[in-house]
N, CA, C and O atoms as a GROMACS GRO file, in nm:
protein
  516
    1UNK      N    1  -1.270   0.811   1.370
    1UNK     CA    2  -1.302   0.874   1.243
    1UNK      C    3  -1.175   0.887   1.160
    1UNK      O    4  -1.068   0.892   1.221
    2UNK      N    5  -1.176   0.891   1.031
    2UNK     CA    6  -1.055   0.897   0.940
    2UNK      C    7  -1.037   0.994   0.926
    2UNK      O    8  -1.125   1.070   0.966
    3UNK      N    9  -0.911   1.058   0.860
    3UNK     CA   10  -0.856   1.130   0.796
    3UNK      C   11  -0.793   1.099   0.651
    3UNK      O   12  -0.778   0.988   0.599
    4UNK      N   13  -0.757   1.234   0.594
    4UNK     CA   14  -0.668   1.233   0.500
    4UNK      C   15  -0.532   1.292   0.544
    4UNK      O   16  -0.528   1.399   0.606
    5UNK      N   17  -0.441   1.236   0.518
    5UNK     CA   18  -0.269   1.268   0.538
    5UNK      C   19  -0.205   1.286   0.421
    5UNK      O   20  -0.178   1.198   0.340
    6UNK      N   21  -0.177   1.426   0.412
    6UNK     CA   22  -0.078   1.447   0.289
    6UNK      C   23   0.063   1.362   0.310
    6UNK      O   24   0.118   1.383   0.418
    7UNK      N   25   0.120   1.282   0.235
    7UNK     CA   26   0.226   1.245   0.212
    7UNK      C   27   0.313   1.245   0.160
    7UNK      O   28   0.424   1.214   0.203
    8UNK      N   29   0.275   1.291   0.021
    8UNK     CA   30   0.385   1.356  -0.059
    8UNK      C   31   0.372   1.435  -0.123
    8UNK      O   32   0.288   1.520  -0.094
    9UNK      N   33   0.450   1.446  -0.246
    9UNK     CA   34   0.428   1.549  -0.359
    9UNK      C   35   0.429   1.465  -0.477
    9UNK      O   36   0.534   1.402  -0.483
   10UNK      N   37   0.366   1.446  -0.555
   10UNK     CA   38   0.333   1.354  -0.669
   10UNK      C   39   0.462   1.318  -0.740
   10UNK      O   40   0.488   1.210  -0.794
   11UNK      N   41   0.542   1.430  -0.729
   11UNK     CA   42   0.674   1.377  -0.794
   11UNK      C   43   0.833   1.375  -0.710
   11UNK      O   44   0.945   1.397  -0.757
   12UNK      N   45   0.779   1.328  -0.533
   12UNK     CA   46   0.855   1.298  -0.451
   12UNK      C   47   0.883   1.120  -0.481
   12UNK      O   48   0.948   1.046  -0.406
   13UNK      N   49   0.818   1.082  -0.598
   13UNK     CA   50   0.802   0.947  -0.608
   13UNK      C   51   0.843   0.908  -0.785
   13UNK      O   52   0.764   0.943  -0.873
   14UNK      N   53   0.943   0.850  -0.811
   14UNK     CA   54   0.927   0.805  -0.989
   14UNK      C   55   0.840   0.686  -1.017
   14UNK      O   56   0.795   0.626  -0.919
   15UNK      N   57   0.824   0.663  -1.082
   15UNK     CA   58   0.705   0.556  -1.147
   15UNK      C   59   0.785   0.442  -1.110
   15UNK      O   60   0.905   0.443  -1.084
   16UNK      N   61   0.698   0.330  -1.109
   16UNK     CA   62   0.761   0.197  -1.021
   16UNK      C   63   0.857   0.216  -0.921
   16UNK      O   64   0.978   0.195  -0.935
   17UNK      N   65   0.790   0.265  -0.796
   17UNK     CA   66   0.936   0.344  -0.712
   17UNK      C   67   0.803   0.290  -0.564
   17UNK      O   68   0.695   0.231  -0.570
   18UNK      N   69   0.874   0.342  -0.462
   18UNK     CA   70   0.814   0.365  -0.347
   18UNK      C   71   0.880   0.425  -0.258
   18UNK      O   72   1.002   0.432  -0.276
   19UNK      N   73   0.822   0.489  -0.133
   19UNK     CA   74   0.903   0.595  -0.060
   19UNK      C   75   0.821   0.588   0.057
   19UNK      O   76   0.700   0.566   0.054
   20UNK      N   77   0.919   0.617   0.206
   20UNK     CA   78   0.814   0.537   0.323
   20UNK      C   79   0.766   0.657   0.356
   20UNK      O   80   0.795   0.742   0.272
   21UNK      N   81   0.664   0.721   0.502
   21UNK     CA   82   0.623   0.777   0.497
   21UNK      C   83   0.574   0.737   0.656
   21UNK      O   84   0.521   0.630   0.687
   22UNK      N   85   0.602   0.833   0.734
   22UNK     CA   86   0.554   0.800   0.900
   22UNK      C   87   0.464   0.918   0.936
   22UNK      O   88   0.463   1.033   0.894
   23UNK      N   89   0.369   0.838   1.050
   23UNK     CA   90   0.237   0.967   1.054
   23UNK      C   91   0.215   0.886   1.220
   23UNK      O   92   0.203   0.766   1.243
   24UNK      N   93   0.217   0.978   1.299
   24UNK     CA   94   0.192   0.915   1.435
   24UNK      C   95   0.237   0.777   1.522
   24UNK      O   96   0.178   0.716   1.612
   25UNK      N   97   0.355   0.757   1.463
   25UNK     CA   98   0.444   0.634   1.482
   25UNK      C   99   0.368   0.513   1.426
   25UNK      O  100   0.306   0.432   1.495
   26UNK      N  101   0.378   0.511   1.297
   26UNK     CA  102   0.327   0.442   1.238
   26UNK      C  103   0.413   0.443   1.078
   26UNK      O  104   0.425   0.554   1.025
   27UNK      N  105   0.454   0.355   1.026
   27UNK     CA  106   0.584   0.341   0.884
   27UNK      C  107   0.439   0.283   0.801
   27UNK      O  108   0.363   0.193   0.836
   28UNK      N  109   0.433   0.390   0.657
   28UNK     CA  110   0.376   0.317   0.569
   28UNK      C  111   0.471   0.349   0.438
   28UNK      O  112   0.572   0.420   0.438
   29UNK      N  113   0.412   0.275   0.321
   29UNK     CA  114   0.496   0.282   0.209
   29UNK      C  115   0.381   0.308   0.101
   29UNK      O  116   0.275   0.246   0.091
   30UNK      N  117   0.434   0.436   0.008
   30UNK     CA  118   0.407   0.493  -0.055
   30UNK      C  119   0.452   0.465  -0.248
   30UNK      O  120   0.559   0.492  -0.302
   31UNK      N  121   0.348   0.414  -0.300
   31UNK     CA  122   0.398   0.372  -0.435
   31UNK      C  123   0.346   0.448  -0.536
   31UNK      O  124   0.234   0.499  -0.527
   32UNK      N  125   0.432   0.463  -0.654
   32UNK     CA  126   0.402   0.511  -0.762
   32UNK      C  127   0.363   0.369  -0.870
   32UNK      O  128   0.446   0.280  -0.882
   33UNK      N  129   0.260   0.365  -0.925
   33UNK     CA  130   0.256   0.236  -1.075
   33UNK      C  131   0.307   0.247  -1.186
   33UNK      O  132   0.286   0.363  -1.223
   34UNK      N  133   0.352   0.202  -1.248
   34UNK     CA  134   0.399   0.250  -1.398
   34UNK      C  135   0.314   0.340  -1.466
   34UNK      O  136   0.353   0.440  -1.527
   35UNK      N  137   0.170   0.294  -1.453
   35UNK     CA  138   0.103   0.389  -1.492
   35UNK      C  139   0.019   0.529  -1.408
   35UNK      O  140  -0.094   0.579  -1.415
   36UNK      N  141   0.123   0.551  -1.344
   36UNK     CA  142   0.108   0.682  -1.271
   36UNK      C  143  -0.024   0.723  -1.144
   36UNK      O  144  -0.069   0.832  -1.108
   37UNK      N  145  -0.049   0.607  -1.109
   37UNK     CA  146  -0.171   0.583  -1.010
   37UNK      C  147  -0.079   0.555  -0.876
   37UNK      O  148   0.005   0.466  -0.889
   38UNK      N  149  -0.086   0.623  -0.746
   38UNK     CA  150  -0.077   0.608  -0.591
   38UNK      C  151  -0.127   0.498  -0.527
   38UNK      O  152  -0.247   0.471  -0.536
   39UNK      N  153  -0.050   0.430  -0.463
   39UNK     CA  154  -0.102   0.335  -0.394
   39UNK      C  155  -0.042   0.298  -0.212
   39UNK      O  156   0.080   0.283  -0.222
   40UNK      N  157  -0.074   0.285  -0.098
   40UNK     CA  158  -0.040   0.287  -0.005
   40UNK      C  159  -0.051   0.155   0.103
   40UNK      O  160  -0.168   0.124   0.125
   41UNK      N  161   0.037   0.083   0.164
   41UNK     CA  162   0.044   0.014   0.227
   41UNK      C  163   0.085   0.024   0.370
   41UNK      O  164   0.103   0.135   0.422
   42UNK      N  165   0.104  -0.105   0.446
   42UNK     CA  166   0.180  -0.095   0.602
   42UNK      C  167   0.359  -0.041   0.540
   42UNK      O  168   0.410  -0.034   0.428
   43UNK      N  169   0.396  -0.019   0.650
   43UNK     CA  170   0.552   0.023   0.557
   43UNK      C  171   0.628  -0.097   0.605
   43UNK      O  172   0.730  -0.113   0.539
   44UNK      N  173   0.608  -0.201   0.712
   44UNK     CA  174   0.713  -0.312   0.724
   44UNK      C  175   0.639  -0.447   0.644
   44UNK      O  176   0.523  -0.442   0.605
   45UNK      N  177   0.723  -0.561   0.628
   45UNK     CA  178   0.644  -0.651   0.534
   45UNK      C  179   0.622  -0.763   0.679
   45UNK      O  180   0.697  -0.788   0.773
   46UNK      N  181   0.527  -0.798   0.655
   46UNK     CA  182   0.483  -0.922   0.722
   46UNK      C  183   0.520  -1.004   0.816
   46UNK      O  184   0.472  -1.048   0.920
   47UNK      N  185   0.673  -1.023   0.723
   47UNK     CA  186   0.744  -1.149   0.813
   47UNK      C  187   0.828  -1.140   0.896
   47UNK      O  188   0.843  -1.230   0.979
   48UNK      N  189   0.912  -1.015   0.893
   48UNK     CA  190   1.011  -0.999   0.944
   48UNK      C  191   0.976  -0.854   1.001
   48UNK      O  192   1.026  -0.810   1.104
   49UNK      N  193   0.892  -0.791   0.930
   49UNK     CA  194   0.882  -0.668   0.978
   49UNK      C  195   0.995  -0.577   0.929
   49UNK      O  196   1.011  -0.469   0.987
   50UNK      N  197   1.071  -0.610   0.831
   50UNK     CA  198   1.176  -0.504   0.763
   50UNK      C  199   1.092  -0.421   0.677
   50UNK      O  200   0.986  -0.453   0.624
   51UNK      N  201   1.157  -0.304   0.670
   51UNK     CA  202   1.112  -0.153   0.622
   51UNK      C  203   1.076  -0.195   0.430
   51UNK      O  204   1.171  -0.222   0.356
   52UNK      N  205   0.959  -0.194   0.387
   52UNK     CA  206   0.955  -0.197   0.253
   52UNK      C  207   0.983  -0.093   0.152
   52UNK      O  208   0.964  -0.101   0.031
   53UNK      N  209   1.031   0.004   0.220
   53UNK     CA  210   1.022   0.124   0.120
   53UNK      C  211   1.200   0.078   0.080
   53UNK      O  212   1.258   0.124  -0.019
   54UNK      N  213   1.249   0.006   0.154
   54UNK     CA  214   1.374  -0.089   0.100
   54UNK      C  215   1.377  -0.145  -0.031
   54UNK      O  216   1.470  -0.128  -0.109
   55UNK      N  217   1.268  -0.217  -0.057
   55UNK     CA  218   1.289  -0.306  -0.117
   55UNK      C  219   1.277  -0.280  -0.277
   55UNK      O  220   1.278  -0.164  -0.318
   56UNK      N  221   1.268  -0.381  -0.358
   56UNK     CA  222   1.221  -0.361  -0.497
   56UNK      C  223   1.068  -0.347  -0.575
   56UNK      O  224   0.987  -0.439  -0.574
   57UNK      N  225   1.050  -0.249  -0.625
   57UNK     CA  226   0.919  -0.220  -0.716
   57UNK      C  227   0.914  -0.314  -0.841
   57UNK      O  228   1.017  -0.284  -0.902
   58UNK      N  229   0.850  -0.409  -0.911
   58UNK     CA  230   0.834  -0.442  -1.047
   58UNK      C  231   0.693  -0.469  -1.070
   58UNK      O  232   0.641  -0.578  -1.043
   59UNK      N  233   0.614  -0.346  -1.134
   59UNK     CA  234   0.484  -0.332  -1.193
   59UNK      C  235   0.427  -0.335  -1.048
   59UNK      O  236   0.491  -0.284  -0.956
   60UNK      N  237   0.315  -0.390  -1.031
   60UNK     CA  238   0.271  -0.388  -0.916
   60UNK      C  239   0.310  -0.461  -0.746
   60UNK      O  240   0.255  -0.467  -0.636
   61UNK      N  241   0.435  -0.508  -0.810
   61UNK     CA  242   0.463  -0.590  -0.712
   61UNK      C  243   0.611  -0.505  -0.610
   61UNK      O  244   0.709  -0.445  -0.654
   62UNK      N  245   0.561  -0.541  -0.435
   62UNK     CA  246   0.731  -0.480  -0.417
   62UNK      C  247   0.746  -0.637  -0.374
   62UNK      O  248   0.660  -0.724  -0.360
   63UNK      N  249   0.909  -0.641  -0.356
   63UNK     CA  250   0.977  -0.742  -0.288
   63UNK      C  251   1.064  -0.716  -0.180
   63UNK      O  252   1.160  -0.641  -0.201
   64UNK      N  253   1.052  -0.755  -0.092
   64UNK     CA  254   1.084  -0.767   0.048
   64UNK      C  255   1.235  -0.742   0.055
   64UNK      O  256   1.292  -0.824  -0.017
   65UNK      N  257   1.324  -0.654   0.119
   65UNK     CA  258   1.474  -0.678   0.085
   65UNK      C  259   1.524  -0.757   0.161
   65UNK      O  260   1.642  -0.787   0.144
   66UNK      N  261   1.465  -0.802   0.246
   66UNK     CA  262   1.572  -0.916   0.365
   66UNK      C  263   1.546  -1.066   0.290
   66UNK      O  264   1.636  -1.139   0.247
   67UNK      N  265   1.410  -1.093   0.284
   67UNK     CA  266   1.409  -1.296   0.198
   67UNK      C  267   1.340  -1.222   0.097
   67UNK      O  268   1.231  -1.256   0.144
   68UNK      N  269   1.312  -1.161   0.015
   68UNK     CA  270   1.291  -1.162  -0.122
   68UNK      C  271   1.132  -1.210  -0.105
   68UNK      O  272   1.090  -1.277  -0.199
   69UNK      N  273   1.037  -1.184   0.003
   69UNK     CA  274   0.890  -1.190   0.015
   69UNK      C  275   0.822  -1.081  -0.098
   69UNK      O  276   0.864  -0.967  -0.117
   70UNK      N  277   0.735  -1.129  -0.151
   70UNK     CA  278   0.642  -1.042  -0.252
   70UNK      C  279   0.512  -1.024  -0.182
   70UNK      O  280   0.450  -1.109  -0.119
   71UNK      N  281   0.476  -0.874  -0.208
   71UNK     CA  282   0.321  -0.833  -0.175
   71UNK      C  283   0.253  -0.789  -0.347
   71UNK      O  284   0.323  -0.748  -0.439
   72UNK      N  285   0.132  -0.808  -0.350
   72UNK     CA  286   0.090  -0.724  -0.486
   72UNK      C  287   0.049  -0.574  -0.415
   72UNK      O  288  -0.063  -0.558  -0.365
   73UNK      N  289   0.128  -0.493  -0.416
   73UNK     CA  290   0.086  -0.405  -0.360
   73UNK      C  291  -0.063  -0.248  -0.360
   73UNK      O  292  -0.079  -0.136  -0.312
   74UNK      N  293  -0.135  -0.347  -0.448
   74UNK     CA  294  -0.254  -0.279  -0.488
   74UNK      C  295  -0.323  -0.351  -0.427
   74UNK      O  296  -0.411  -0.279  -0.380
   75UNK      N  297  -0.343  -0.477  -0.391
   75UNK     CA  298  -0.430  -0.545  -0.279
   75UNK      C  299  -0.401  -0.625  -0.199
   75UNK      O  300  -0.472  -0.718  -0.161
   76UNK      N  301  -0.267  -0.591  -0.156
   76UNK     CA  302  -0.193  -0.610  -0.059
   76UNK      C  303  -0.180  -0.794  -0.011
   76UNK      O  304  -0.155  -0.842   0.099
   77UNK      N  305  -0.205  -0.851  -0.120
   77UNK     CA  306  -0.210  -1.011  -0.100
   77UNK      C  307  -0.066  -1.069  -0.099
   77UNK      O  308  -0.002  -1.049  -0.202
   78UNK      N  309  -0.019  -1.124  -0.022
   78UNK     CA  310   0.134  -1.221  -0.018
   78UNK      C  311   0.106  -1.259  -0.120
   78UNK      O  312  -0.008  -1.289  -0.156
   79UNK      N  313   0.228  -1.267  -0.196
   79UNK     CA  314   0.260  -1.370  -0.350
   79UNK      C  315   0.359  -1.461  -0.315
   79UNK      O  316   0.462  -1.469  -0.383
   80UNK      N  317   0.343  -1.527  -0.222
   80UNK     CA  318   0.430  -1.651  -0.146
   80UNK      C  319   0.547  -1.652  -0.058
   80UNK      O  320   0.608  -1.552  -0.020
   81UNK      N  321   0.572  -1.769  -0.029
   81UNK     CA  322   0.697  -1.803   0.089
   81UNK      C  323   0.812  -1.674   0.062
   81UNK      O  324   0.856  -1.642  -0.049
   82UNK      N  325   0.844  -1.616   0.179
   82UNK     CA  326   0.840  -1.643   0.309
   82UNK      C  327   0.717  -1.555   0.367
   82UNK      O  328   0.706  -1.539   0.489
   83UNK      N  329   0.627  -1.500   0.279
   83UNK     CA  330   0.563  -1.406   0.340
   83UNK      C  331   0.390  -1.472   0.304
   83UNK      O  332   0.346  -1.464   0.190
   84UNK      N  333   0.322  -1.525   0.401
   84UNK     CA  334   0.232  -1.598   0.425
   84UNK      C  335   0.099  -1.505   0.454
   84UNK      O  336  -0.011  -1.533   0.407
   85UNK      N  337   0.127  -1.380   0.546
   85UNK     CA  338   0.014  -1.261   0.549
   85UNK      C  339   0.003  -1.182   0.485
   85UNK      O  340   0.092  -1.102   0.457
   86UNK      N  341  -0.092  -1.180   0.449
   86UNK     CA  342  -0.138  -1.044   0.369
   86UNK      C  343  -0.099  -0.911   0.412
   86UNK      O  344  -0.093  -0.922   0.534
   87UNK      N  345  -0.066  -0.784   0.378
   87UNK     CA  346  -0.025  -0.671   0.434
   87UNK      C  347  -0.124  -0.554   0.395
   87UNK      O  348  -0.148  -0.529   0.277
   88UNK      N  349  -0.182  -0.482   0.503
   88UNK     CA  350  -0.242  -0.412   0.484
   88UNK      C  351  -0.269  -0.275   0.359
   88UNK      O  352  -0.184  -0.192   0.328
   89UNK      N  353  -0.344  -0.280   0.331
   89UNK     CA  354  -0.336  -0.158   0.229
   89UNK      C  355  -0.452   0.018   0.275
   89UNK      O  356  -0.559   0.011   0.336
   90UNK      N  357  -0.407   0.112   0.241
   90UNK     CA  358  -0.457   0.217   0.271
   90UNK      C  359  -0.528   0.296   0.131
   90UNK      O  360  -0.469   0.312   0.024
   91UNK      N  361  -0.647   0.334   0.156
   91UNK     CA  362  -0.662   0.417   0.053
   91UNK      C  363  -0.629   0.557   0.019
   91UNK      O  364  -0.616   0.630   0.117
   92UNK      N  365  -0.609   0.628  -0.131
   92UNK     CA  366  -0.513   0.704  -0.139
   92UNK      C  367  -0.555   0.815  -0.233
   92UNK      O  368  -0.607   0.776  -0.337
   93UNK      N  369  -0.546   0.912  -0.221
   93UNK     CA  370  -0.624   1.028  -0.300
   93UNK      C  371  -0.498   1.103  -0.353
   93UNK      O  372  -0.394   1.095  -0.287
   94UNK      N  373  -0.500   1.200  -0.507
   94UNK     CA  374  -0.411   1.286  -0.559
   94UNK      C  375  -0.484   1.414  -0.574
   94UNK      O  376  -0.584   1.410  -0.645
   95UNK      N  377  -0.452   1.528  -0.519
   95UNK     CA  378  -0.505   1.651  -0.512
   95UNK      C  379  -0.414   1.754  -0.543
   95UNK      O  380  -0.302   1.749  -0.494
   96UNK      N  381  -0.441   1.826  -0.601
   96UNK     CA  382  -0.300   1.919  -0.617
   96UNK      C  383  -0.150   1.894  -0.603
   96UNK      O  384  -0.057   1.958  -0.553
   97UNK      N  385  -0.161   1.788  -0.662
   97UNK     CA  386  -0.007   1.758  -0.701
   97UNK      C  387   0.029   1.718  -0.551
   97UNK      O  388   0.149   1.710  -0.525
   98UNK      N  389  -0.072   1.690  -0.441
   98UNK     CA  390  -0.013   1.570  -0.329
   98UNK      C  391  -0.079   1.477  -0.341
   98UNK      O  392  -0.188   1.468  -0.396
   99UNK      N  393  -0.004   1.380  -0.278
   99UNK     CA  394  -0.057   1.183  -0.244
   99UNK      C  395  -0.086   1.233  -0.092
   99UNK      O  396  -0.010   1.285  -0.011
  100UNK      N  397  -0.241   1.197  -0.082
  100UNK     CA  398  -0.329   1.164   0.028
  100UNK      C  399  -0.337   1.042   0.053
  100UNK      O  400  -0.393   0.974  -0.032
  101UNK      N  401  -0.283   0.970   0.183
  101UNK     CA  402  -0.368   0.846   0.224
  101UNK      C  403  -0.491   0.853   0.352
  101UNK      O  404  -0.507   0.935   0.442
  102UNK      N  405  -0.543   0.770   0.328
  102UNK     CA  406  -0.645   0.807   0.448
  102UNK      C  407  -0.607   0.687   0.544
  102UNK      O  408  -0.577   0.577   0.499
  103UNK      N  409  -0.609   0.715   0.675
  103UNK     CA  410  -0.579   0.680   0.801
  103UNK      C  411  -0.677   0.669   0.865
  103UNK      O  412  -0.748   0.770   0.868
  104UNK      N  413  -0.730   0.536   0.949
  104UNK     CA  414  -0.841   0.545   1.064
  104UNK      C  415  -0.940   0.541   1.031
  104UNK      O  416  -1.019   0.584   1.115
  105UNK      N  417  -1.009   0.487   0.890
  105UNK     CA  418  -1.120   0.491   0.827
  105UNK      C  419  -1.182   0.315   0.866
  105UNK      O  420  -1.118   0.212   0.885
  106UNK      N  421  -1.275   0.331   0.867
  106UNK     CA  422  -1.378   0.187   0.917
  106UNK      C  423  -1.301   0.119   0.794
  106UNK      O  424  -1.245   0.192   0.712
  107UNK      N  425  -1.298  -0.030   0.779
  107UNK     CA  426  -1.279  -0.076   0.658
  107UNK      C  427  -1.466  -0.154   0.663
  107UNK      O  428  -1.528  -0.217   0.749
  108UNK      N  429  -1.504  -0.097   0.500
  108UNK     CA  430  -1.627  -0.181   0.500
  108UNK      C  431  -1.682  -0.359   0.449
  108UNK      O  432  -1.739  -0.402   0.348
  109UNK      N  433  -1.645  -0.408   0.541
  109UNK     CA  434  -1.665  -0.556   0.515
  109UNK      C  435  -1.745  -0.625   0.381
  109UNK      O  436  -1.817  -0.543   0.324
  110UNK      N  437  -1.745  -0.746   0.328
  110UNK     CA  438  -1.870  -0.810   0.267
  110UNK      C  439  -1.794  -0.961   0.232
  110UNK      O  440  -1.679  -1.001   0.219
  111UNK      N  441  -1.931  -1.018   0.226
  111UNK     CA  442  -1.900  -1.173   0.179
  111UNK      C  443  -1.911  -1.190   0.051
  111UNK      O  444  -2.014  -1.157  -0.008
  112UNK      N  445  -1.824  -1.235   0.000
  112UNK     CA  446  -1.865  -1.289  -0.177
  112UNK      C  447  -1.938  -1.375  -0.143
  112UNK      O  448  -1.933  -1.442  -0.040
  113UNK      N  449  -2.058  -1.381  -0.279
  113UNK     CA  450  -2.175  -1.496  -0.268
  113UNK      C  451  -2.117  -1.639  -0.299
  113UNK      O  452  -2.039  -1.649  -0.394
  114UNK      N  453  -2.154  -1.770  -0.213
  114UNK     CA  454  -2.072  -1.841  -0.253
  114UNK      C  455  -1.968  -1.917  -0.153
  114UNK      O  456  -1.950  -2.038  -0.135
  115UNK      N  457  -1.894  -1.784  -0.083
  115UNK     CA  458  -1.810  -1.826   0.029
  115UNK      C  459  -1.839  -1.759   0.121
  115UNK      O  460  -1.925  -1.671   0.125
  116UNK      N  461  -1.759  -1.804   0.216
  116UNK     CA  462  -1.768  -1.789   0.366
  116UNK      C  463  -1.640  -1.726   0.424
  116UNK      O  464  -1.597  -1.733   0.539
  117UNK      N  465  -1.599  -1.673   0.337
  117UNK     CA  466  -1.430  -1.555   0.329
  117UNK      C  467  -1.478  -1.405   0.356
  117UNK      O  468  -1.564  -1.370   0.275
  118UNK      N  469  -1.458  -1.351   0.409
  118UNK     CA  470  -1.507  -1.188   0.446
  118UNK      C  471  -1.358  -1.134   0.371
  118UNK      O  472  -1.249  -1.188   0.354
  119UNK      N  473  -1.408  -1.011   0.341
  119UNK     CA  474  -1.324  -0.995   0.259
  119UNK      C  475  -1.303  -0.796   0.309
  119UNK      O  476  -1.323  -0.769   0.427
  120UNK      N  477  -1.269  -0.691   0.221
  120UNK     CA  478  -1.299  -0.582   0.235
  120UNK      C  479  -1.277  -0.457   0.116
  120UNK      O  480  -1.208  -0.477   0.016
  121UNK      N  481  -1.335  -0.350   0.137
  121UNK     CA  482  -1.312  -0.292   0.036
  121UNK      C  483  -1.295  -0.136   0.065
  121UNK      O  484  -1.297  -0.119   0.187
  122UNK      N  485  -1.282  -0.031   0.005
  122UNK     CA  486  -1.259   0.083   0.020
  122UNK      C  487  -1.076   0.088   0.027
  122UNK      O  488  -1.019   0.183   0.081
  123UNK      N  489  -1.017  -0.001  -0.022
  123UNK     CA  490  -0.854   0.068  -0.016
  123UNK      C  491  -0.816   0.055  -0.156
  123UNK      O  492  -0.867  -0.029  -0.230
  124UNK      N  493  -0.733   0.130  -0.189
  124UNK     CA  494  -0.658   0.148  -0.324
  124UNK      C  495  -0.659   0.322  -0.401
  124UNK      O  496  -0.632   0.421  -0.334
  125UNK      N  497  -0.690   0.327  -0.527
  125UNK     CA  498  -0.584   0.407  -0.580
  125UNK      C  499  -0.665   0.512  -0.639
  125UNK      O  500  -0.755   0.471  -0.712
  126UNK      N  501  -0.655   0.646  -0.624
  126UNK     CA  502  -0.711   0.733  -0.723
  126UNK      C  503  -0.650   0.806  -0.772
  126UNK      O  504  -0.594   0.897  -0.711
  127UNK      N  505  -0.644   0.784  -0.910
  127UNK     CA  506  -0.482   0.837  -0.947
  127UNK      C  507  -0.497   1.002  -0.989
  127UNK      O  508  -0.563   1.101  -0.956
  128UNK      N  509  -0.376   0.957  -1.098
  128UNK     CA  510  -0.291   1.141  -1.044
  128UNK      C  511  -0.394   1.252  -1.139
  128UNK      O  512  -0.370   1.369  -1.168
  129UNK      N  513  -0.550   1.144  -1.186
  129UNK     CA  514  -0.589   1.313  -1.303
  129UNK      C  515  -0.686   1.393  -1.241
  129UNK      O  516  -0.723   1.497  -1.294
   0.00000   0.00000   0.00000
């Protein structure tokens, strides 16, 4: 069953920023958007497994600090070489001025009509109003 995990404080984070965040030996990374919406990922990147709360924020994207790998970090898709997997994303709630991610929640599957790609949904952002 899931939970919610307080993680921060809404303004433990500046806009285009990120900040890591460990909960049961587990590193995730914690983002602010330019436009002031929470968003939550794995905290190492893909390839190497280096710490992302390292690296660089620009709009929705971080970049990897060891090879310069990109995630879009709102749906967690690789934006190319060296980073080939996708990285998980968590969904993320703002409540009284904390960032909630939720942990341990089913992810709920579906097929787009058309293909034969499973895909998923329930992760991303509910921002700060």
């Amino acid at each position: 069953m899931g939970s919610w995990i307080a993680a921060c404080r809404v303004g433990d984070i500046d806009p285009e920023d990120v900040i890591p965040f460990s909960h049961d030996g587990l590193d995730y990374a914690i983002y602010r958007s330019p436009g002031d919406e929470y968003y939550a990922t794995d905290g190492h990147c893909t390839h190497e497994k280096t710490l992302l709360c390292d690296g660089l924020v620009m709009g929705r994207v971080i970049e990897c600090p060891k090879h310069n790998g990109r995630f879009d970090y709102v749906s967690g898709k690789a934006l190319g070489a060296p980073v080939l997997e996708d990285i998980r994303t968590y969904p993320v709630k703002v409540a009284d001025g904390t960032v909630f991610i939720g942990v341990g929640f089913i992810e709920v599957g579906f097929i787009d009509v058309g293909s034969t790609e499973a895909g998923s949904i329930g992760a991303g952002s509910i921002g700060a109003g």
